[in-house]
C-alpha positions in Angstrom: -29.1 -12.3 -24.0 -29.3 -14.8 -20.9 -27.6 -17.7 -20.1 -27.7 -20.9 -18.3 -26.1 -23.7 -16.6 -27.5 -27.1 -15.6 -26.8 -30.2 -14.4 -28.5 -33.4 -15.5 -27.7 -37.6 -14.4 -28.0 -40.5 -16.7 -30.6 -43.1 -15.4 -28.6 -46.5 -14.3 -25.5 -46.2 -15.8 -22.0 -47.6 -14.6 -20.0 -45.0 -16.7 -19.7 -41.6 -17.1 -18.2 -41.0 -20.9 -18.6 -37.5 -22.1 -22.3 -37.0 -23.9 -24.1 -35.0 -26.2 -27.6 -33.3 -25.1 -30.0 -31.3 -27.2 -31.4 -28.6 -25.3 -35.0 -27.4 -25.7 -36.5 -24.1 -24.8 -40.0 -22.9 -25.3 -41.8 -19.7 -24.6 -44.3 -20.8 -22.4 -47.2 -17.5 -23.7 -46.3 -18.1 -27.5 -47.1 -21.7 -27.3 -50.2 -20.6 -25.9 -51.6 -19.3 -29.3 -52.1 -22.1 -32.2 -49.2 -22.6 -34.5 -49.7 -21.4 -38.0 -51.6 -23.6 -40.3 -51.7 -26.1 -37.6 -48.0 -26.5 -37.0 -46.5 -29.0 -34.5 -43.8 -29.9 -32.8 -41.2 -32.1 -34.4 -38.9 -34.3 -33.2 -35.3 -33.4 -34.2 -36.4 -29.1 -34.7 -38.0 -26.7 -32.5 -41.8 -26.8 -32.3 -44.0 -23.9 -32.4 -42.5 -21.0 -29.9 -39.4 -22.9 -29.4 -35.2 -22.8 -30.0 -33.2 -25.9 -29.9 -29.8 -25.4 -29.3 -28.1 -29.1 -30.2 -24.5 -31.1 -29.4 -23.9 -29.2 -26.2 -21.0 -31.2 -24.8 -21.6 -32.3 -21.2 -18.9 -33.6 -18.8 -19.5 -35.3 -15.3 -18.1 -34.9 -12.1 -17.4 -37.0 -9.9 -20.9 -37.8 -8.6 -22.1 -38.4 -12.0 -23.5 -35.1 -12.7 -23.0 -33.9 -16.1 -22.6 -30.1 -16.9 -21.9 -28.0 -20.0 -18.1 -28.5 -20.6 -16.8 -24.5 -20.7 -15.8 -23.2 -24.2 -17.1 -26.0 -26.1 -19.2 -26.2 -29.4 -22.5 -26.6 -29.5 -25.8 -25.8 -33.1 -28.1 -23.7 -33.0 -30.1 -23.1 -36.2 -27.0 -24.4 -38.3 -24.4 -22.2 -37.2 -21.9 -22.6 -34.2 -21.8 -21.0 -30.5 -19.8 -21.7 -28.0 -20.1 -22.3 -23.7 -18.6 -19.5 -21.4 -15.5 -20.4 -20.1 -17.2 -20.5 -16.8 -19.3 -23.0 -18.6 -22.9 -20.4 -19.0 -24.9 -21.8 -22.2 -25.9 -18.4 -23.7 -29.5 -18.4 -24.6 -29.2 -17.3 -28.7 -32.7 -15.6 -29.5 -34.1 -15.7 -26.7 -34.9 -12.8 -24.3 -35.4 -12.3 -20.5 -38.6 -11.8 -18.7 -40.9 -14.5 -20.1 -42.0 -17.8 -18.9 -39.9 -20.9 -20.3 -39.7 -24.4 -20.2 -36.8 -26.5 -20.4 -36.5 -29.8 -21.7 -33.3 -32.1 -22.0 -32.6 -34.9 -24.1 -29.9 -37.0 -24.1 -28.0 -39.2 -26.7 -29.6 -42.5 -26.0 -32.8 -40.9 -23.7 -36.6 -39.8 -24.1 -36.9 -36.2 -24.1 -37.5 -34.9 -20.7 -39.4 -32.1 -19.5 -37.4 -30.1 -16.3 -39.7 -27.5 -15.8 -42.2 -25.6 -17.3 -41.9 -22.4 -15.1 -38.7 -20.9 -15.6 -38.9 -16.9 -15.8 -35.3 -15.8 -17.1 -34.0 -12.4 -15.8 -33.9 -9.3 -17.9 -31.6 -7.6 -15.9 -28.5 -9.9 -14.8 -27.4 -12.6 -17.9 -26.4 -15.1 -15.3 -27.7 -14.7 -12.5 -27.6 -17.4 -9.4 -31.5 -18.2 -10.3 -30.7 -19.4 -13.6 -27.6 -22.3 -12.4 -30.1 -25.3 -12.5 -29.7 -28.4 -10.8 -32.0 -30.7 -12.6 -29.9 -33.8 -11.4 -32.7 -35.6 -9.3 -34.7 -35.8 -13.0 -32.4 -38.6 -14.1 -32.6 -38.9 -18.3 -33.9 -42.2 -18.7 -32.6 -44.6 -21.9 -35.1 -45.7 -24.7 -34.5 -43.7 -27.7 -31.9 -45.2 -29.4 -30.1 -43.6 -32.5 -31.3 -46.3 -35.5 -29.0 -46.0 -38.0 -28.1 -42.2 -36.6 -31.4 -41.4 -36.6 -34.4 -41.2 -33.7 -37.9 -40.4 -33.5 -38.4 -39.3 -29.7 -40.5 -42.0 -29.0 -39.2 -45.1 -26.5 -40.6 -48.0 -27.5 -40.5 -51.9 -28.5 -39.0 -50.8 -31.6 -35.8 -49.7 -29.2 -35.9 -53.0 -27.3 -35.3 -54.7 -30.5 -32.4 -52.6 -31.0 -30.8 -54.2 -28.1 -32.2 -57.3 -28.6 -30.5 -57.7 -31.5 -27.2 -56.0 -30.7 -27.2 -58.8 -27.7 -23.4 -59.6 -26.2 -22.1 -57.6 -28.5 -18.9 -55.2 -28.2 -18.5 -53.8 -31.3 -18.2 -49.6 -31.2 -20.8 -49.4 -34.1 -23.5 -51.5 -31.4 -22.3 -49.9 -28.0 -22.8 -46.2 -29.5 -26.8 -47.2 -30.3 -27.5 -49.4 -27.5 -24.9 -49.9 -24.8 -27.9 -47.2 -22.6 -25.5 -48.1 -19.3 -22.1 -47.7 -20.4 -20.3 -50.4 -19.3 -19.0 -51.9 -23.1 -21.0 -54.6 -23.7 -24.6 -55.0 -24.8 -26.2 -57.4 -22.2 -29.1 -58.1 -20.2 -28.4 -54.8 -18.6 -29.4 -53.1 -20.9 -32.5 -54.7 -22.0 -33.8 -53.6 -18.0 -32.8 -50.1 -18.3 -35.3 -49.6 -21.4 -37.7 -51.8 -20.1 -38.0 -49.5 -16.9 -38.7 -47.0 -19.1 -41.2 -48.3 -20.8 -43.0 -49.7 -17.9 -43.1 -46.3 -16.0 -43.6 -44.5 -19.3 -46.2 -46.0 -21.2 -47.3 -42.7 -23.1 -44.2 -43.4 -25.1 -45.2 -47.0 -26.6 
């Protein structure tokens, strides 16, 4: 079973809390054959030829880069596994020696693709090649959690989210739409989303 470690930023924020990120891996020859009975991907489970390993606990340092905090808990299929202590996320189902691509998403942030390329090693579980720095690919805010709940998509509907959350403090507001961390939903805020909607239109 491989493993790997990575390290990801948050686009344009002031703080650095501890995060969540759902990790997304996808055999790059499967999802070159069509998906039975026309299947597709879906936002919050793997797509065709994909695992989703979810809740991996991330910590940053002190430049901001966030990494898989050791021994902590993260879902994959339903059940529970846990990071190395030399913080390795092992790879559950998957085996070395094909193509994969990765693809982070954060708590408040559109899904992002890191690379589409990786081969993982059949030899060596963690081997220097598979320690990722996919820092200078910031996560950028725009899917807020609506009620808990997100559809991968940044759009106007997430703007409204802050819109309406405006000034506000309150822990229930900052967790869906407080995308820079300092504690207060502000104008901010509103900028961070809009960047993201103005340099990724394929999401609106």
């Amino acid at each position: 079973m491989p493993y790997i470690k990575f390290g990801v930023t948050l686009f344009g924020v002031e703080n650095t809390p501890d995060i969540k990120v759902k990790l997304r891996v996808g055999d790059m020859v499967v999802k070159l054959t069509p998906a039975p009975n026309g299947g597709s991907d879906i936002c919050n489970n793997p797509g065709w030829g994909e695992k989703l390993y979810s809740g991996i606990q991330m910590r940053a340092d002190s430049s901001g880069v966030y990494r898989p905090i050791p021994e902590s808990v993260f879902i994959y299929s339903g059940k529970e596994y846990h990071v190395s202590s030399d913080g390795w996320v092992p790879l559950i189902d998957i085996s070395g020696g094909s193509t994969y691509s990765f693809a982070v998403k954060g708590p408040k942030h559109r899904n992002v693709l890191m690379t589409s390329t990786a081969t993982l090693s059949t030899t060596d579980p963690k081997p220097a090649s598979q320690n990722f720095d996919w820092s200078g690919n910031p996560l950028e805010p725009g899917d807020l959690p609506d009620s808990g709940n997100q559809d991968c998509v940044a759009n106007t509907h997430d703007m409204s989210l802050i819109i309406n959350r405006i000034r506000s403090t309150d822990g229930v507001d900052l967790g869906i739409a407080d995308v820079d961390y300092n504690d207060i939903i502000n104008a901010a805020d509103i900028s961070k989303v809009d960047h993201t909607l103005s340099t990724k239109p394929d999401d609106d």
